[in-house]
mmCIF file of the C-alpha atoms, coordinates in Angstrom:
data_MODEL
# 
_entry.id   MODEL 
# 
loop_
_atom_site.group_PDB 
_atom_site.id 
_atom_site.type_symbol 
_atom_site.label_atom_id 
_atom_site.label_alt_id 
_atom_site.label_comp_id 
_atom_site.label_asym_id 
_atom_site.label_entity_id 
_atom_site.label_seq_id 
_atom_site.pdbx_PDB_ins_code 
_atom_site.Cartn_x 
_atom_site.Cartn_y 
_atom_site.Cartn_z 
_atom_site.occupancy 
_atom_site.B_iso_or_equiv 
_atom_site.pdbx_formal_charge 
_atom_site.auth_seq_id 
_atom_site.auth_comp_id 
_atom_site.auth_asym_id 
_atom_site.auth_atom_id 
_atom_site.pdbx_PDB_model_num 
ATOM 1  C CA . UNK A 1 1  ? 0.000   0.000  0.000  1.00 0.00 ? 1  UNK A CA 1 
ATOM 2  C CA . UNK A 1 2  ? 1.101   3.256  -0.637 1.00 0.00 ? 2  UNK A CA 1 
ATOM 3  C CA . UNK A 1 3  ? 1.187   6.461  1.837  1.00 0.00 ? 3  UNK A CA 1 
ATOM 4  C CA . UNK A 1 4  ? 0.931   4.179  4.775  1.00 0.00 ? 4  UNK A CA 1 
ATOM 5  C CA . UNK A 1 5  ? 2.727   4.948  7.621  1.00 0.00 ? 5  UNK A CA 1 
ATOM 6  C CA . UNK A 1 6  ? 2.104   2.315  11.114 1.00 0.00 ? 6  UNK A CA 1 
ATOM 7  C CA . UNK A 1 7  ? 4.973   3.881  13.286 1.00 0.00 ? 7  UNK A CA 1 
ATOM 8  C CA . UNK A 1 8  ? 5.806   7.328  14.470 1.00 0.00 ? 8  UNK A CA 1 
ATOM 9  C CA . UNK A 1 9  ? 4.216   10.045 16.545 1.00 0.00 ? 9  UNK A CA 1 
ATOM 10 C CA . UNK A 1 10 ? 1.200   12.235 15.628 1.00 0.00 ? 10 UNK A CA 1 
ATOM 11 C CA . UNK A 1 11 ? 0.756   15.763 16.667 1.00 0.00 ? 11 UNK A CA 1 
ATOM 12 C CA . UNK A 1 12 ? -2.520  17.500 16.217 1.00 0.00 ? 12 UNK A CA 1 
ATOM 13 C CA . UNK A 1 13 ? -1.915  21.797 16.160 1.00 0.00 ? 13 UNK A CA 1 
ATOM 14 C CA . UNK A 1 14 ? -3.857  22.737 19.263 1.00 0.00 ? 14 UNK A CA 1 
ATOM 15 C CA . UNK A 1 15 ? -3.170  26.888 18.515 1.00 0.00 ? 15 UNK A CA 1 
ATOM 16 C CA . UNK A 1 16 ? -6.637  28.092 17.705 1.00 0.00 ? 16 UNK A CA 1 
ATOM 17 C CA . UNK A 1 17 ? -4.788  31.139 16.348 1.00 0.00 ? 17 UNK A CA 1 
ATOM 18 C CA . UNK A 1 18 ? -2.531  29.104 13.589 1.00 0.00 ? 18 UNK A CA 1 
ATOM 19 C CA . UNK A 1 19 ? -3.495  28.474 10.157 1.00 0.00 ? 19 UNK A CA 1 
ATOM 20 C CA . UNK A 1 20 ? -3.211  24.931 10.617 1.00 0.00 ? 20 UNK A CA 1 
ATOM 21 C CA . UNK A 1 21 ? -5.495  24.537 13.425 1.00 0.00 ? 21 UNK A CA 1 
ATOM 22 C CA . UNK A 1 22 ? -6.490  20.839 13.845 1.00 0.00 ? 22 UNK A CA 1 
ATOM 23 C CA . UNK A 1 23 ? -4.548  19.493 11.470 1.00 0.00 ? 23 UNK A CA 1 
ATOM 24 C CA . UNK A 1 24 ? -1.356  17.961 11.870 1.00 0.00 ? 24 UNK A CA 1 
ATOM 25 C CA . UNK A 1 25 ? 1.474   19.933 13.205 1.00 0.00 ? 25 UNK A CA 1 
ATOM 26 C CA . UNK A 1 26 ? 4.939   20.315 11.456 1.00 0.00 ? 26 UNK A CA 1 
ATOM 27 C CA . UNK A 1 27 ? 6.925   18.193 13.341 1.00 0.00 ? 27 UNK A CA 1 
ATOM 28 C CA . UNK A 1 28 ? 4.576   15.197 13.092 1.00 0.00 ? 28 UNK A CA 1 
ATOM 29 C CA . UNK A 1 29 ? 4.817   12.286 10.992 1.00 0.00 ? 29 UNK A CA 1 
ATOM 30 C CA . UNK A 1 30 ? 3.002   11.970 7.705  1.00 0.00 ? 30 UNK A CA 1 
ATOM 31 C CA . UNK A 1 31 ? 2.900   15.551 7.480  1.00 0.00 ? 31 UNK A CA 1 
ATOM 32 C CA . UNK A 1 32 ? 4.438   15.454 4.128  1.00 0.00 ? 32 UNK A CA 1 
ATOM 33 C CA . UNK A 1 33 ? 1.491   12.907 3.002  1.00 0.00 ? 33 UNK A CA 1 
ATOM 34 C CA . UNK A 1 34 ? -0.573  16.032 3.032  1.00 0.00 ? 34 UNK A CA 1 
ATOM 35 C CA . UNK A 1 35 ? -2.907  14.256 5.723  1.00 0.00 ? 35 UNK A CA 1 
ATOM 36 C CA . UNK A 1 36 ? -5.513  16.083 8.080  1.00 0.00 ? 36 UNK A CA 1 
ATOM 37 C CA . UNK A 1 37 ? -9.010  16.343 9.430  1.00 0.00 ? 37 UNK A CA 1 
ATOM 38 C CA . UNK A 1 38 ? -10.225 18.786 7.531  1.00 0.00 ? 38 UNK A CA 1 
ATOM 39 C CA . UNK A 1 39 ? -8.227  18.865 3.988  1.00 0.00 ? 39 UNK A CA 1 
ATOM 40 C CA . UNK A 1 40 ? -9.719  19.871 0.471  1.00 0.00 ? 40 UNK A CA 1 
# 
């Protein structure tokens, strides 16, 4: 499968006051799979 990830550590942005807002924060993993709650 591709753009599977089953090991690291996920961390949700938590700022209400960042752009990013619920979605996942820089230094998490699978950021750069474009992943998130809320994405269009």
């Amino acid at each position: 499968m591709k753009n599977v990830r089953t090991s690291g550590t996920v961390v949700i942005e938590k700022d209400q006051s960042k752009r990013n807002y619920l979605q996942l924060a820089e230094s998490s993993t699978g950021k750069d799979l474009n992943a998130g709650l809320f994405k269009k």
